[in-house]
VEXKEDO-100297 format. One record per residue: residue in one letter; x, y, z of N, C-alpha, C in turn. Coordinates in steps of 0.001 Angstrom, whole numbers, m for minus. Layout:
+------+---------+---------+---------+---------+---------+---------+---------+---------+---------+
! palo !    n_c1 !    n_c2 !    n_c3 !   ca_c1 !   ca_c2 !   ca_c3 !    c_c1 !    c_c2 !    c_c3 !
+------+---------+---------+---------+---------+---------+---------+---------+---------+---------+
!    A !       X !       Y !       Z !       X !       Y !       Z !       X !       Y !       Z !
...
+------+---------+---------+---------+---------+---------+---------+---------+---------+---------+
//
This chain:
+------+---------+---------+---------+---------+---------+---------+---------+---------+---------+
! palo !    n_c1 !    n_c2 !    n_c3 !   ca_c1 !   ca_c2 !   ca_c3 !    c_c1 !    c_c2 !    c_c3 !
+------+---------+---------+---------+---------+---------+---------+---------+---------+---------+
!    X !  m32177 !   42983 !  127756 !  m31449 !   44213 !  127912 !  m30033 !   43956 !  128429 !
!    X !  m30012 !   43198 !  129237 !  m28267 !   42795 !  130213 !  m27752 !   42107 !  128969 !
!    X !  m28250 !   41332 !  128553 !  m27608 !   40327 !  127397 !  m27282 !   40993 !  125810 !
!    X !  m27436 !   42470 !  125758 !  m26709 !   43498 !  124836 !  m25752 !   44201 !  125200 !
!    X !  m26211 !   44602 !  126253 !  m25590 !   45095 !  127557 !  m23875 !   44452 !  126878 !
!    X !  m24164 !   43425 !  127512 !  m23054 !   42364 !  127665 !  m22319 !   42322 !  126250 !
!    X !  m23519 !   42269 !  125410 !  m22482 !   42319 !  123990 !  m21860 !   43420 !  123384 !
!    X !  m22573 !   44806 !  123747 !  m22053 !   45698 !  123395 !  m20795 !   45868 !  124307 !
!    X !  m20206 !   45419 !  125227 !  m19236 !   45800 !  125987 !  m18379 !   45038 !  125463 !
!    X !  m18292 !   43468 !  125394 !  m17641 !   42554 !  124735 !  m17293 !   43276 !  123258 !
!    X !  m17824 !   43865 !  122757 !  m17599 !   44075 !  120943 !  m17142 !   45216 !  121718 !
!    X !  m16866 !   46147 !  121941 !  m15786 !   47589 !  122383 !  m14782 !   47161 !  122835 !
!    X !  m15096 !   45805 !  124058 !  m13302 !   45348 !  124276 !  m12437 !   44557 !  123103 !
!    X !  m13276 !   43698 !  122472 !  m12606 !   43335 !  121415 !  m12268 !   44528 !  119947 !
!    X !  m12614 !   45412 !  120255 !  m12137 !   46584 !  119080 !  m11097 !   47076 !  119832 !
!    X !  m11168 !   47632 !  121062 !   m9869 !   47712 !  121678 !   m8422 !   47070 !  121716 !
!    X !   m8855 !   45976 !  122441 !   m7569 !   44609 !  122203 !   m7114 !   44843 !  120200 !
!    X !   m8212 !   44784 !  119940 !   m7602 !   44665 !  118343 !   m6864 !   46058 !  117804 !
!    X !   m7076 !   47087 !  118231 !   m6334 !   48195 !  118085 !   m5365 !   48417 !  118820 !
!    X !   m5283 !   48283 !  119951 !   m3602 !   48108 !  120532 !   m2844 !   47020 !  119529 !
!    X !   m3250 !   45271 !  119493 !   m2711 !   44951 !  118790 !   m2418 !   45557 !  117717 !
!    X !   m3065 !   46133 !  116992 !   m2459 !   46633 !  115453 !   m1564 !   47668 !  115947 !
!    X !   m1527 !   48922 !  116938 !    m744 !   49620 !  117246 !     419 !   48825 !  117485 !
!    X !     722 !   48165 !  118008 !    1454 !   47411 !  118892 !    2530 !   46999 !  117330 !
!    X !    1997 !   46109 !  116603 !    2300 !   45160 !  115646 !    2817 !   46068 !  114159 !
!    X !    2256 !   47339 !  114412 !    2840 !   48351 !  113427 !    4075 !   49805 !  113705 !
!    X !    3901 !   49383 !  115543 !    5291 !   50225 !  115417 !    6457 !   49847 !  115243 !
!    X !    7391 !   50483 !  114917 !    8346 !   50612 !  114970 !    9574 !   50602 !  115652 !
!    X !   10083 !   49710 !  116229 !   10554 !   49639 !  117861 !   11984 !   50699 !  117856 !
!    X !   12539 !   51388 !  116857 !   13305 !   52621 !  116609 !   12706 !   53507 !  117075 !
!    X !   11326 !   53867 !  117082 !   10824 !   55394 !  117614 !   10795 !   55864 !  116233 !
!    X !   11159 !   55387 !  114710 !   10447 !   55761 !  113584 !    9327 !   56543 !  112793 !
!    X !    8674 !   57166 !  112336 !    7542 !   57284 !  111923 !    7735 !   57334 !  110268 !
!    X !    7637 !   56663 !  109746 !    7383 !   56635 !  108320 !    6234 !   57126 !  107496 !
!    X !    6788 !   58384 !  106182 !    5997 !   58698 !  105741 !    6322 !   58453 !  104003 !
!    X !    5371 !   58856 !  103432 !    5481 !   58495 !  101972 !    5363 !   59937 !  100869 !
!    X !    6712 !   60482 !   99868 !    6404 !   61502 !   99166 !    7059 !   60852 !   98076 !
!    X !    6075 !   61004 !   97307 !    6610 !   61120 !   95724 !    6740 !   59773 !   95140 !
!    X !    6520 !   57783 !   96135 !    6781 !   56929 !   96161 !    8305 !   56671 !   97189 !
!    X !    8592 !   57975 !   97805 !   10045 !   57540 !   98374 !    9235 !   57450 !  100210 !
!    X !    9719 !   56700 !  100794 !    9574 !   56299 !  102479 !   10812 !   56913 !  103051 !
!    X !    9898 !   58344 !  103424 !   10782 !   58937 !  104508 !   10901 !   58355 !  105986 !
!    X !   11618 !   58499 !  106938 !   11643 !   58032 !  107918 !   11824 !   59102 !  108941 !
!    X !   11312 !   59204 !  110283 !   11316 !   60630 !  110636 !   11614 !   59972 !  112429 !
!    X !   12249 !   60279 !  112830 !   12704 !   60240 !  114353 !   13269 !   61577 !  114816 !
!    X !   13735 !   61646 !  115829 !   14297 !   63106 !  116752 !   15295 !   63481 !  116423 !
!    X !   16217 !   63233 !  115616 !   17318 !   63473 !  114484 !   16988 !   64406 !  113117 !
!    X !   16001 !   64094 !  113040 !   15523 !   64406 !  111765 !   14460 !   63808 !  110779 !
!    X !   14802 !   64144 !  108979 !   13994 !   63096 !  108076 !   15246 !   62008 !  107890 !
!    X !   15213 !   60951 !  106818 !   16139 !   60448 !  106469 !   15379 !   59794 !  105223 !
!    X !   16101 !   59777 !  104343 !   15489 !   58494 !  103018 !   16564 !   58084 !  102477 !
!    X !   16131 !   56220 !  102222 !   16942 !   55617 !  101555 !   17055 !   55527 !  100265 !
!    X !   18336 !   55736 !   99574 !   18335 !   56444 !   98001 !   19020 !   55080 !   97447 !
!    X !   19469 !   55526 !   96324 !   20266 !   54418 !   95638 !   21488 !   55075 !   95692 !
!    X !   21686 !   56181 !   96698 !   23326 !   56530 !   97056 !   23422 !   56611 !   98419 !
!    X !   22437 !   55736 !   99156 !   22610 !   55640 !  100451 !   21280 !   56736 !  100747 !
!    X !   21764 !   56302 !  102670 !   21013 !   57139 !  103445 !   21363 !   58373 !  103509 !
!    X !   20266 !   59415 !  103188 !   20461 !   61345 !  103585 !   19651 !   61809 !  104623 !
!    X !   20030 !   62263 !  105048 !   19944 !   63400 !  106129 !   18881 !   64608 !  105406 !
!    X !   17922 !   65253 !  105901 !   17492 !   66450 !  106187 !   16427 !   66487 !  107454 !
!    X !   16628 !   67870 !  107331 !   16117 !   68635 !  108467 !   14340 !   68845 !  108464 !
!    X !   13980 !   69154 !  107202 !   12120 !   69442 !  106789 !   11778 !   68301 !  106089 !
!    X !   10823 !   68144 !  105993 !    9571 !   67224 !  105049 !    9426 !   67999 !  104010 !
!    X !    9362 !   67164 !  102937 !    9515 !   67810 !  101457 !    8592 !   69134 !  101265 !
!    X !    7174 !   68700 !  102063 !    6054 !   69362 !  101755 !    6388 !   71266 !  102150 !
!    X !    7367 !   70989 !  103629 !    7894 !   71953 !  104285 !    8884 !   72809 !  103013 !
!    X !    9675 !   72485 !  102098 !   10288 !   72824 !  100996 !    9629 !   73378 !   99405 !
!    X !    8366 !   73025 !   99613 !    7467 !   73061 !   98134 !    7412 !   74406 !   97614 !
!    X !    7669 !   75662 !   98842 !    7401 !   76460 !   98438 !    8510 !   77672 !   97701 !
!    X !    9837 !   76826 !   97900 !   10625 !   77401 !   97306 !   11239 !   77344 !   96044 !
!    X !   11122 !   78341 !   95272 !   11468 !   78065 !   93466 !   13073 !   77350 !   93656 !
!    X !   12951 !   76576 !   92389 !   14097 !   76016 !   92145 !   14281 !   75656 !   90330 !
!    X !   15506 !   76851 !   90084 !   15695 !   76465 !   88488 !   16102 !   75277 !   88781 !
!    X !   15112 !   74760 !   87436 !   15723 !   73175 !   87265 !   17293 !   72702 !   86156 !
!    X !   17851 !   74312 !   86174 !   19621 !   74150 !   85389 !   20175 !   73918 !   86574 !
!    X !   20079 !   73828 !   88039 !   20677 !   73982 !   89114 !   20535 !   72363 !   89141 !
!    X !   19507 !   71263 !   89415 !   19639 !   69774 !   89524 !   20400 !   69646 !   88677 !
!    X !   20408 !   69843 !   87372 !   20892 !   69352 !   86280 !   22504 !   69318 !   86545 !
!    X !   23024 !   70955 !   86819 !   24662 !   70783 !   87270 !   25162 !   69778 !   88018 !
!    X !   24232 !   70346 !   89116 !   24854 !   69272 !   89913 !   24725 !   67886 !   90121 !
!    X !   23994 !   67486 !   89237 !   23824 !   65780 !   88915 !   25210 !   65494 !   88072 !
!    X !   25430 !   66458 !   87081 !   26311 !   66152 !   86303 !   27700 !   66732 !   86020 !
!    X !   27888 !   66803 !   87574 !   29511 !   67074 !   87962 !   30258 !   66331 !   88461 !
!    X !   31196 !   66218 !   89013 !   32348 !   65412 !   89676 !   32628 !   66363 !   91122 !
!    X !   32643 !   67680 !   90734 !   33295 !   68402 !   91874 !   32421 !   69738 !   91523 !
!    X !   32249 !   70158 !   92912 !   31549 !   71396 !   93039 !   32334 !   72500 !   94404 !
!    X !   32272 !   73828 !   94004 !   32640 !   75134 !   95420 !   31904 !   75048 !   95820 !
!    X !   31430 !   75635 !   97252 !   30654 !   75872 !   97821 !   31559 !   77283 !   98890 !
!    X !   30820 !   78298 !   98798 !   31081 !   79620 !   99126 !   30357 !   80380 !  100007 !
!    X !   30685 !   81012 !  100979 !   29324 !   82243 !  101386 !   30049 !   83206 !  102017 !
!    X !   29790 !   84190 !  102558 !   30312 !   85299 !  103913 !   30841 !   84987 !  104745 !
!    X !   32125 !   85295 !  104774 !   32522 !   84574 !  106113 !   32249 !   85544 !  107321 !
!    X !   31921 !   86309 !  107054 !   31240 !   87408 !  108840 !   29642 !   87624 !  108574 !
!    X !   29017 !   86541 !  107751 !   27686 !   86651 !  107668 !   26821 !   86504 !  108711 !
!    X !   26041 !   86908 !  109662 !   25478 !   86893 !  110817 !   24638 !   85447 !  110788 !
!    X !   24571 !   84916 !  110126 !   23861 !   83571 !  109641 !   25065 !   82022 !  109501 !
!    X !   26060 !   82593 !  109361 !   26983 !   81803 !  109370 !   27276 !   80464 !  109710 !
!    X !   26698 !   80349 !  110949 !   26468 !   79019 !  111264 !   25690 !   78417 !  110610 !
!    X !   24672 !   78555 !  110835 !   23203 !   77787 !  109391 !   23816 !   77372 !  108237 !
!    X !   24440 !   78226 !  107351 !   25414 !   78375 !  106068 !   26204 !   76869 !  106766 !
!    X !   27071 !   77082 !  107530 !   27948 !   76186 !  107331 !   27659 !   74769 !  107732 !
!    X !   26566 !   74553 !  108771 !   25597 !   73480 !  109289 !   25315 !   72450 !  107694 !
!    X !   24515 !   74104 !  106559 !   24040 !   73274 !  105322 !   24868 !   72942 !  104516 !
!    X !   26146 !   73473 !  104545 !   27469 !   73137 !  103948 !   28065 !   71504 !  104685 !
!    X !   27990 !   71574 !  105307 !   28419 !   70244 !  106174 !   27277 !   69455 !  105213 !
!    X !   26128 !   69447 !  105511 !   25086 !   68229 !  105033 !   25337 !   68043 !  103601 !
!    X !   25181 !   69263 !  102561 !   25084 !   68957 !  101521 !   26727 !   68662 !  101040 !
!    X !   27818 !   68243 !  101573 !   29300 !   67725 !  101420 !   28595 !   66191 !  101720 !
!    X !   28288 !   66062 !  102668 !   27756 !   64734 !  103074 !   27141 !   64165 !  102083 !
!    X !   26123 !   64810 !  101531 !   24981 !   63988 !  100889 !   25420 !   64074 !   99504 !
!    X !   26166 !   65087 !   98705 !   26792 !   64556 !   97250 !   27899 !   64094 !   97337 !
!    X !   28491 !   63815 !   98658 !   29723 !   62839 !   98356 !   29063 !   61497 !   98318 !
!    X !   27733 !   61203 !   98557 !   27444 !   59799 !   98527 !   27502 !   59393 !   97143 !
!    X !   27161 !   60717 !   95757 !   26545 !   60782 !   94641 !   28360 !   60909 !   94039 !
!    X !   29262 !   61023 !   94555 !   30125 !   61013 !   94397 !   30947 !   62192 !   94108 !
!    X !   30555 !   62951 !   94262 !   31051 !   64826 !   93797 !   31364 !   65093 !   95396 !
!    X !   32774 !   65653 !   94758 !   33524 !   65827 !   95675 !   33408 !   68083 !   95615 !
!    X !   33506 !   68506 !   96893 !   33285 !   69677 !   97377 !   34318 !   69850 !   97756 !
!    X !   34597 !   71376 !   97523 !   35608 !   72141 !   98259 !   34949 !   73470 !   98699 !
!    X !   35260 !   73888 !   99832 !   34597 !   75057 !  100626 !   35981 !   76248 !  100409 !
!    X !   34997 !   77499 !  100495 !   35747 !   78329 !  101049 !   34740 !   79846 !  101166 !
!    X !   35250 !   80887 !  100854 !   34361 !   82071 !  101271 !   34641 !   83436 !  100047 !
!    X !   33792 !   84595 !   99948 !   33818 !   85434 !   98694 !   35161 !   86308 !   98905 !
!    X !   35269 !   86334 !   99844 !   36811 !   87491 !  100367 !   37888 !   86071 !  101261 !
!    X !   39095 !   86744 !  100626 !   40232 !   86399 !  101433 !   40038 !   86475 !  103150 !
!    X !   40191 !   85127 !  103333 !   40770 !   85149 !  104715 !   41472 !   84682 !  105644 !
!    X !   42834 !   84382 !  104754 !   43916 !   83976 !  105046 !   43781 !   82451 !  105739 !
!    X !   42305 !   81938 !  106033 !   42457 !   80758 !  106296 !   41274 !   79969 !  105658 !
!    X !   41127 !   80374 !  104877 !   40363 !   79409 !  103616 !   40226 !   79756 !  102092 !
!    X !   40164 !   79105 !  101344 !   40124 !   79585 !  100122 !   38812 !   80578 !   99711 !
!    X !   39557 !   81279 !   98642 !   38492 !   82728 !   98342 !   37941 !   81827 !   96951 !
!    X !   36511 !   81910 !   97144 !   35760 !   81323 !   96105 !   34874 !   82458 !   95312 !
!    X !   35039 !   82713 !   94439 !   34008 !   83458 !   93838 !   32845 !   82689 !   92535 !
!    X !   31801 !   83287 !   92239 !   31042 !   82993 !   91272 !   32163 !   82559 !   89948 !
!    X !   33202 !   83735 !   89522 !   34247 !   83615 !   88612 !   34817 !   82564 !   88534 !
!    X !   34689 !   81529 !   89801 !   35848 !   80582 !   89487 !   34974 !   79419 !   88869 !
!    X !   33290 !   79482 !   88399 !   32492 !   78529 !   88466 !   33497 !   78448 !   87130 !
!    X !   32896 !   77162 !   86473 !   33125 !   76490 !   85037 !   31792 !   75704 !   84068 !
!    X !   31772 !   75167 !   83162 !   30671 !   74546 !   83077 !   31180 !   72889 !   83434 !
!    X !   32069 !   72572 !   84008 !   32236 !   71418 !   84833 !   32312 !   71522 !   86257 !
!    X !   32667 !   72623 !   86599 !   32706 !   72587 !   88287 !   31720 !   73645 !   88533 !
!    X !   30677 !   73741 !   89168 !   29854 !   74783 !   89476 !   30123 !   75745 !   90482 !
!    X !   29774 !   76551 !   90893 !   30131 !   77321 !   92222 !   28743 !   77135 !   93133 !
!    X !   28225 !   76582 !   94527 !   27216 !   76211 !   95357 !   27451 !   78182 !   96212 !
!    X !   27164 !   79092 !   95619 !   26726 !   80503 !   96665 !   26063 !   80467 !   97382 !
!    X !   26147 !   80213 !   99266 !   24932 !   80870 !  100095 !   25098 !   81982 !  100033 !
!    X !   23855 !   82905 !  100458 !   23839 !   84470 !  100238 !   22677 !   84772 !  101158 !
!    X !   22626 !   86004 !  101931 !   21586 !   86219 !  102546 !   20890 !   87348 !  101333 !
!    X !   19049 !   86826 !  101375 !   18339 !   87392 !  100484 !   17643 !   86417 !  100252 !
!    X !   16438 !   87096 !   99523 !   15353 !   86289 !   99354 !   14981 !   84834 !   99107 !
!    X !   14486 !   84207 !   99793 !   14554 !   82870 !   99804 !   14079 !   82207 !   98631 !
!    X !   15211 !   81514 !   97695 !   15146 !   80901 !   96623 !   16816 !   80082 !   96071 !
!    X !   16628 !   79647 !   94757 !   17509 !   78819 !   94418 !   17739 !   78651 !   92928 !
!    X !   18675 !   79750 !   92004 !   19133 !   80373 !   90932 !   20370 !   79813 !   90549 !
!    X !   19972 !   79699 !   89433 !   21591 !   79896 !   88389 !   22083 !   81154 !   87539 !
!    X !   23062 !   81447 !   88261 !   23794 !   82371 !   86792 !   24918 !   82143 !   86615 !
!    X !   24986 !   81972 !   84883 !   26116 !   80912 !   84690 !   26422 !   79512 !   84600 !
!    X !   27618 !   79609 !   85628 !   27567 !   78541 !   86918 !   27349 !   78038 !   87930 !
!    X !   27152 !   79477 !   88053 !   27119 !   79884 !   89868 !   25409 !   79516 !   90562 !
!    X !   25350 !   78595 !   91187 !   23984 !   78764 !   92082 !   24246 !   79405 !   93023 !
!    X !   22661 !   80124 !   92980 !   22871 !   80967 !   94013 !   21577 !   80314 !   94880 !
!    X !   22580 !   80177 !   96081 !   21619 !   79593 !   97301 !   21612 !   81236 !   98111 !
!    X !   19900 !   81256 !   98507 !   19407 !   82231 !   98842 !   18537 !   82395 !  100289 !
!    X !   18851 !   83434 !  101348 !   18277 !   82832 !  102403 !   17955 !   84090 !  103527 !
!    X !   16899 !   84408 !  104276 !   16803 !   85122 !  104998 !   16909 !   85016 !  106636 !
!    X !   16993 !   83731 !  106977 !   17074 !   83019 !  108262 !   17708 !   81761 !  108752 !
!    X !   18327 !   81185 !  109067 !   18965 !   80658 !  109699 !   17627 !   79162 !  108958 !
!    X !   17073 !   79035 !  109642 !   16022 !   78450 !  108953 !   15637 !   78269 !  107186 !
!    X !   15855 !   79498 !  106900 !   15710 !   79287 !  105467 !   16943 !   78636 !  104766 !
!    X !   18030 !   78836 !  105228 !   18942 !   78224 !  105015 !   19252 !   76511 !  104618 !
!    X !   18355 !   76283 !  106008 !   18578 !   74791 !  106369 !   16988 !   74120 !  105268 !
!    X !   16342 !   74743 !  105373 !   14956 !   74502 !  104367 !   15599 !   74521 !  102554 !
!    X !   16856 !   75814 !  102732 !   17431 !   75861 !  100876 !   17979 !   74566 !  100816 !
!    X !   18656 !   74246 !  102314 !   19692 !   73205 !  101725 !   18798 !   71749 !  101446 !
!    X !   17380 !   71634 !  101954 !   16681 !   70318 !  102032 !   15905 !   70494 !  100623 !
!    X !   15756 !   71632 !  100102 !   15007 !   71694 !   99099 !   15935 !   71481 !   97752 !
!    X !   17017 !   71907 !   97843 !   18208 !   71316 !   97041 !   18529 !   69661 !   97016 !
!    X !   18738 !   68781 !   98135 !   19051 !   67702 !   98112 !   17629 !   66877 !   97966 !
!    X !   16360 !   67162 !   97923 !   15549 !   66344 !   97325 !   15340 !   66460 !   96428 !
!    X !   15473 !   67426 !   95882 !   15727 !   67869 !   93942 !   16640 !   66674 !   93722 !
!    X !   18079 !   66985 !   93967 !   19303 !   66244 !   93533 !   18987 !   64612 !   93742 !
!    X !   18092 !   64700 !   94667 !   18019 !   62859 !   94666 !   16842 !   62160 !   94393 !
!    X !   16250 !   63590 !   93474 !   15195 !   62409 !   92671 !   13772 !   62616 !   93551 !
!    X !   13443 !   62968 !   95166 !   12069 !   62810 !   95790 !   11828 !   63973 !   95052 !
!    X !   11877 !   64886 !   95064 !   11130 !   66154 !   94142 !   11615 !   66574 !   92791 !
!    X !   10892 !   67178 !   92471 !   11285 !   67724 !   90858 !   12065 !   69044 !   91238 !
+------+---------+---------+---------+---------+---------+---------+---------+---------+---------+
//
């Protein structure tokens, strides 16, 4: 009886020791957590997600899975894969404003890696930025519309219309857009 005793304790410490080791030997000494969508290795720390593309490292805010649920015409990847330069527009006294311009900042960031260059401005004159409208889209330069309203992600025209009811949805349009554009989602 002592002499199982003994082994059963021995075989729990050695499953132990061997699971710290593997803990030990599989973290990440960044504070990392790596996950896997679509074949791409996201990387997830207190910053955010991040994945490495073949146009560099991007930035978002949700996990793809967090994004799945928002429609996305697929004429909207397509533009913007195959532009040079894109507007990007919204309200400038939109009560959301910040969010808007937070996802405006990221997504300047993340297709200038792809090489498309952005210019910002807003739907009305305001003497200190350019007035962008849907009108000025082209079928080479698109127009990027945030808009408050139902959460989704449309083309008319040229014009995408980025769509959003929260501050949050915002930052979820803009992550669900740049994993489209870079290939982790359809």
């Amino acid at each position: 009886m002592e002499k199982s005793k003994l082994m059963m304790s021995l075989f729990i410490v050695f499953i132990m020791v061997l699971s710290t080791a593997g803990f030990i030997i599989n973290q990440d000494n960044s504070g990392e957590q790596a996950v896997e969508y679509n074949g791409v290795v996201l990387k997830i720390n207190e910053k955010g997600v991040y994945a490495e593309t073949d146009f560099g490292k991007i930035h978002f805010d949700f996990l793809p899975e967090n994004t799945e649920d928002i429609e996305l015409n697929p004429l909207v990847v397509s533009r913007i894969k195959n532009t040079k330069m894109a507007y990007l527009t919204s309200e400038h006294n939109s009560t959301l404003s910040q969010a808007v311009g937070y996802a405006e900042y990221e997504i300047v960031n993340a297709l200038g890696k792809r090489g498309v260059y952005l210019e910002a401005g807003f739907i009305t004159e305001t003497g200190k930025a350019k007035k962008i409208t849907c009108s000025d889209a082209t079928d080479f330069i698109p127009v990027l519309f945030f808009r408050e309203g139902e959460v989704g992600i449309d083309v008319q025209g040229n014009c995408v219309m980025l769509s959003a009811d929260s501050e949050t949805g915002f930052l979820r349009i803009k992550d669900r857009l740049l994993y489209s554009v870079f290939g982790i989602m359809e």
